[in-house]
C-alpha positions in Angstrom: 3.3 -13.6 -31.3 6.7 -13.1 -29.3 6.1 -14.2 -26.1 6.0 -11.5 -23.2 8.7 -11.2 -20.2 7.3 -12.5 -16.6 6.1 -10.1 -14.2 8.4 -8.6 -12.2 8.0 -9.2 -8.5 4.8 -7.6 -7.0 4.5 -4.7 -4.6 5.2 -6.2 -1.0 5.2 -2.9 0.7 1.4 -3.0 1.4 1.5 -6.5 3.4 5.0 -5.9 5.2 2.8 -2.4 6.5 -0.1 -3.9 7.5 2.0 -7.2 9.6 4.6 -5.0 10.9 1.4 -2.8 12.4 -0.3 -5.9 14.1 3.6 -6.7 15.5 3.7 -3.8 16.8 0.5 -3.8 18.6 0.4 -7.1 19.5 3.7 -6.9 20.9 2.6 -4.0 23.1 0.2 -5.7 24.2 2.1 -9.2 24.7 4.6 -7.1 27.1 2.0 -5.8 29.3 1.8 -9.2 30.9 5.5 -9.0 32.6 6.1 -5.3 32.7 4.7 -2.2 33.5 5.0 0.7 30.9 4.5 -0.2 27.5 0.8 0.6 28.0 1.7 3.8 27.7 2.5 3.9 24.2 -0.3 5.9 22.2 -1.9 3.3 20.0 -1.9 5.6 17.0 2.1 6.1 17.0 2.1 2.7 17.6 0.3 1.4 14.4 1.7 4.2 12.3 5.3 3.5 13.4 5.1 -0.5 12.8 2.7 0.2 9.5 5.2 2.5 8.0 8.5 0.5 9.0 6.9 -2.4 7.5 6.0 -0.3 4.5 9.7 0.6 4.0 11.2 -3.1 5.1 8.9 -4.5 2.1 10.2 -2.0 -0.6 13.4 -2.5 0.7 13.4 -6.1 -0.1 11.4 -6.0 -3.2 14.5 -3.5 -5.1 17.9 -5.5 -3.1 18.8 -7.7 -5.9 21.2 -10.0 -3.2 17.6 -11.3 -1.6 16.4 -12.6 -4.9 19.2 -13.9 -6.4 18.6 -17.5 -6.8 22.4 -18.9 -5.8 22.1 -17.3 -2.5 21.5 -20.1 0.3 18.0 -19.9 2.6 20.2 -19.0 5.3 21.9 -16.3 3.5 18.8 -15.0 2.2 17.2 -15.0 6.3 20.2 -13.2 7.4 19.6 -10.3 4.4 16.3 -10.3 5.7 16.9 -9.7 8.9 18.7 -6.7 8.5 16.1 -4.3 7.5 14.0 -5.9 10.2 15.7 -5.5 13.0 16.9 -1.9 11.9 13.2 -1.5 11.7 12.5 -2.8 15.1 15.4 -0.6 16.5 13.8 2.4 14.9 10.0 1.2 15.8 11.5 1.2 19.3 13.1 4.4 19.3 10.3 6.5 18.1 7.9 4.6 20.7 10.0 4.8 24.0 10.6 8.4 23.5 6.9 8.6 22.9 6.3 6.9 26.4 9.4 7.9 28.6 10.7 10.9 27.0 14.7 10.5 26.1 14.6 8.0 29.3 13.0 5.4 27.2 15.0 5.7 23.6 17.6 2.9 24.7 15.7 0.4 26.9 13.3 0.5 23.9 15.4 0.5 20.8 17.2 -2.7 22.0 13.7 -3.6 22.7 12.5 -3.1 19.9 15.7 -4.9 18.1 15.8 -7.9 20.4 11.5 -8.1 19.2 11.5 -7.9 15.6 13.5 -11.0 15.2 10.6 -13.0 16.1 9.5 -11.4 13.2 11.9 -12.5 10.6 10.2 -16.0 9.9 7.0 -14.0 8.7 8.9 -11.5 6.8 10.9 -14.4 4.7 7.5 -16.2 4.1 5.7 -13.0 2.9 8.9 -12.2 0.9 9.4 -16.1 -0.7 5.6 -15.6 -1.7 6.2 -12.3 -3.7 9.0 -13.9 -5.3 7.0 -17.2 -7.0 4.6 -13.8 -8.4 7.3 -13.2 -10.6 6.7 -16.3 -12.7 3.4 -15.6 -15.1 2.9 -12.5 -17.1 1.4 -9.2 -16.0 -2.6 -9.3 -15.5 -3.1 -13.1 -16.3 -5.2 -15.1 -13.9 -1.8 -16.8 -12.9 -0.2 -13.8 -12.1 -3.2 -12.6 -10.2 -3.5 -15.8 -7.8 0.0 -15.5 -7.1 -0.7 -12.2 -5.6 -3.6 -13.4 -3.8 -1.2 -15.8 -2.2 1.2 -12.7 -1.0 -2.1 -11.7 0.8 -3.0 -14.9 1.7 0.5 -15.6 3.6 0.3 -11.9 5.3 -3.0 -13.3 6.9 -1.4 -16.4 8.2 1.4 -14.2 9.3 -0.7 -12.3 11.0 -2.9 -14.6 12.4 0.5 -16.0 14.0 1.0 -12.8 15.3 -2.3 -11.8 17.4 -1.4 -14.7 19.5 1.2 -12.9 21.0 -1.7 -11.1 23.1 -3.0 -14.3 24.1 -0.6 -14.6 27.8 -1.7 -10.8 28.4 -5.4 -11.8 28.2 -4.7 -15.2 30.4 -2.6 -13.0 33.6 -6.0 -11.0 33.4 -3.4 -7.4 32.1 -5.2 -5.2 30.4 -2.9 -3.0 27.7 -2.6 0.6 28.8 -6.3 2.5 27.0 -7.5 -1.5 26.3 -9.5 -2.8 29.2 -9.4 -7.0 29.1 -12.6 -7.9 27.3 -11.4 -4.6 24.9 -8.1 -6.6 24.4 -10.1 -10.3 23.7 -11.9 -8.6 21.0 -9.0 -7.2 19.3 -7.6 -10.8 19.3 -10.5 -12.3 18.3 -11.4 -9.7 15.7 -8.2 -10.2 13.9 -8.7 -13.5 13.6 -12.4 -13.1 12.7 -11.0 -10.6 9.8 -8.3 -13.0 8.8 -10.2 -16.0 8.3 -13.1 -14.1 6.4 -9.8 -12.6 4.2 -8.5 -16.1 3.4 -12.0 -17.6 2.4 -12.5 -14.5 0.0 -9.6 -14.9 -1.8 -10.1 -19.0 -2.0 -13.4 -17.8 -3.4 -12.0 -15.4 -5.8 -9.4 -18.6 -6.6 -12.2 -21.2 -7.3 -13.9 -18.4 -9.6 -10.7 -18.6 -11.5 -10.9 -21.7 -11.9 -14.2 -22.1 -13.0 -13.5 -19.5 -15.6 -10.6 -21.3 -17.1 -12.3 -24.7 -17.3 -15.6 -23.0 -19.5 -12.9 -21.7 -21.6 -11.2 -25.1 -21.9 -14.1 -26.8 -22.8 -14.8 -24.6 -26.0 -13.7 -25.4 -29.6 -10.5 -24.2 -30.3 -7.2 -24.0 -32.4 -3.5 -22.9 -32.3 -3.5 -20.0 -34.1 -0.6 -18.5 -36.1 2.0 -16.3 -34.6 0.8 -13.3 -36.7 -2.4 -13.7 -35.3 -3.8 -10.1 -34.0 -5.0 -10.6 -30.3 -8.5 -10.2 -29.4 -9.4 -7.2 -26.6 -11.0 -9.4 -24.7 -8.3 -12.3 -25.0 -7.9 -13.8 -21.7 -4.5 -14.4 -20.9 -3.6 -17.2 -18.3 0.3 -16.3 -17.6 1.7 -19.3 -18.2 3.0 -20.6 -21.8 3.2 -19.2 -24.8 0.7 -20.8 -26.8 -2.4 -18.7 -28.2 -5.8 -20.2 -29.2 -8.6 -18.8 -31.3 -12.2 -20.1 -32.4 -12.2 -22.7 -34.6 -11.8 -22.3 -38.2 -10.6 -19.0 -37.4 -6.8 -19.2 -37.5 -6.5 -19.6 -41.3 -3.3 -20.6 -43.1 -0.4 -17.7 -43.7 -2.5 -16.4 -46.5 -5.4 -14.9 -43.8 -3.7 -15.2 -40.6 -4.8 -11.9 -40.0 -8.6 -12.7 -40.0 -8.6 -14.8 -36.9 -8.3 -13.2 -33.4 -6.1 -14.6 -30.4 -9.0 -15.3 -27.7 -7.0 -17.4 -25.5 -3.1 -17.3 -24.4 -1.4 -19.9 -22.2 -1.4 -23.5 -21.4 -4.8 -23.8 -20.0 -4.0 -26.8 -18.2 -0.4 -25.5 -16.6 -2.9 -22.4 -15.4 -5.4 -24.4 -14.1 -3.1 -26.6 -11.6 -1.1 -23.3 -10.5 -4.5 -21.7 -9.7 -5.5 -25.3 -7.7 -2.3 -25.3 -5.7 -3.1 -21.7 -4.7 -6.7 -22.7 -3.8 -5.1 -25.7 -1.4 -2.7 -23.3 -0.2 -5.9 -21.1 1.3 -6.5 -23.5 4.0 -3.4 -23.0 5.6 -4.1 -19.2 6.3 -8.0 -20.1 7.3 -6.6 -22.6 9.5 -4.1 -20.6 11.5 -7.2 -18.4 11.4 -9.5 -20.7 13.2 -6.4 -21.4 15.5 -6.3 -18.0 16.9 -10.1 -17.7 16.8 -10.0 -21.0 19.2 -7.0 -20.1 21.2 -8.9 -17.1 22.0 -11.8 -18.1 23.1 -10.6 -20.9 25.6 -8.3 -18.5 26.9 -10.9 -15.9 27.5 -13.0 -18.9 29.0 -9.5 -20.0 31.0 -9.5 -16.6 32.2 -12.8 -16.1 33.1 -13.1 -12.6 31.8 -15.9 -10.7 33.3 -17.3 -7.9 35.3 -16.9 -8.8 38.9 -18.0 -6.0 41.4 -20.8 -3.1 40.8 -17.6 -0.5 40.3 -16.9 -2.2 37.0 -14.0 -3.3 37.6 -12.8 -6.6 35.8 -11.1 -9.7 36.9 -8.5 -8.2 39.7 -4.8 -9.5 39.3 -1.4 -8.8 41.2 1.9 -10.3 39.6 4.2 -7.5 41.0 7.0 -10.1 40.8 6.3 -10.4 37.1 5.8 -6.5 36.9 2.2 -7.0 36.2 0.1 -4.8 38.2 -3.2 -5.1 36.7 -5.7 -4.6 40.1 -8.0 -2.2 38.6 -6.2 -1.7 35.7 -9.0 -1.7 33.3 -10.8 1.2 34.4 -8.5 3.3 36.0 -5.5 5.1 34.8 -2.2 3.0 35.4 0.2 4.2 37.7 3.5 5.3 35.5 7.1 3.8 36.6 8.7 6.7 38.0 
């Protein structure tokens, strides 16, 4: 048996959409605590906007060779990143300020929008350095499929990184535009709430791998030969090139052919890759719990509440910030004119 070429690098598109939607949002609704006006951005063009920039940064970088190429410096490689970010932030920015301001807003908010996505880069690399280590077992092994996991698993952190931008908006008492401020503390919080449920799934899904791996460890088996026909329901691990069938099966070169392949890999080599994925899962439940916890004292800082038989919530004036957020949650906001 002729051992199989790695897997090329997984689809990133999917996770680059779904963080550069939450940047987007939660940048919106970051900015509402020192100025007045990105609250009027509709939320839908908002998440479609950052979700399909993010869509087209990630397949971007998954097809420019120079951002894999393994002679290229970290720096080097953060500065190619950054280029399709920022364009993407510049373009993110366009499409929202002439969605808010008319033709007024398209240059206040493409540099905007520039000037914010490079707080973004940092993510971007990680999610990016993550789909690059998928490359290194063979398509549909359990290796393979845990380094995927860990391209999700890194978007949650990401992510969960991300939401806290909301956090200072919540803590002046802002509300973002159509969000009033307990509306706002649950989107926070239920990002979080949805990440760290994400990131314990897939540590589950990891430890089921690994449980899988060690039965089949345990059972009787020998090398068999290279002309060895494999077995439909061979389960290939992704890394090494060893295959394994029952005992007594492999035969000598005379009935090589009798035997099936039931096992390919270097059971052990899988089982440590598919532990060091497993450990790795408690970074993106703690940054998780981090946000869940930031949250919640900042709500409790903030002392978030109804306070009057109107409705209203928790009155604040910051006009020197250009936070006007005195009745903000219930009534329309006055527009910059």
């Amino acid at each position: 048996m002729e051992p199989e070429a790695h897997a090329p690098i997984p689809s990133i598109a999917l996770p680059f959409g779904l963080v550069g939607a939450t940047a987007v949002v939660f940048s919106l609704v970051g900015l509402t605590a020192v100025r007045i006006g990105p609250e009027r951005v509709d939320p839908a063009v908002a998440v479609a906007s950052g979700a399909a920039a993010g869509i087209a940064v990630g397949a971007v970088l998954k097809r420019w060779p120079a951002v894999h190429s393994g002679l290229s410096a970290r720096e080097i490689v953060a500065f190619r990143v950054a280029l399709p970010v920022i364009l993407a932030g510049a373009a993110i920015g366009a499409v929202l300020g002439v969605q808010a301001w008319g033709t007024f807003g398209l240059a206040p908010f493409t540099l905007g929008g520039a000037l914010a996505s490079v707080a973004f880069v940092p993510a971007c690399l990680t999610v990016l350095e993550a789909g690059r280590r998928a490359a290194r077992a063979r398509m549909g092994s359990l290796v393979a499929g845990a380094d995927k996991r860990t391209i999700w698993a890194t978007a949650l952190s990401s992510i969960s990184v991300i939401s806290l931008v909301g956090v200072p908006a919540l803590l002046a008492g802002c509300s973002a535009g159509r969000l009033s401020v307990p509306q706002q503390a649950s989107l926070v919080l239920g990002v979080g709430v949805a990440c760290a449920l994400g990131a314990t799934l897939l540590a589950w899904r990891d430890r089921v791998g690994i449980s899988r791996l060690r039965e089949l460890q345990a059972q009787p088996m020998e090398e068999a030969s290279t002309t060895t026909e494999q077995a439909v329901a061979c389960v290939d691990v992704g890394l090494g090139d060893a295959a394994w069938s029952s005992l007594g099966s492999a035969g000598t070169y005379r009935t090589a052919t009798r035997g099936e392949v039931l096992l390919r890999g270097d059971v052990e080599a899988a089982i440590d890759a598919l532990e060091e994925a497993h450990r790795s899962r408690s970074k993106a439940q703690g940054l998780a719990a981090l946000s869940i916890v930031v949250t919640l004292a900042t709500c409790f800082a903030s002392d978030i509440r109804e306070v009057g038989a109107e409705g209203c919530f928790r009155r604040v004036r910051a006009e020197v910030a250009g936070c006007d957020c005195v009745e903000k949650s219930e009534f329309r906001p006055v527009w910059p004119k």
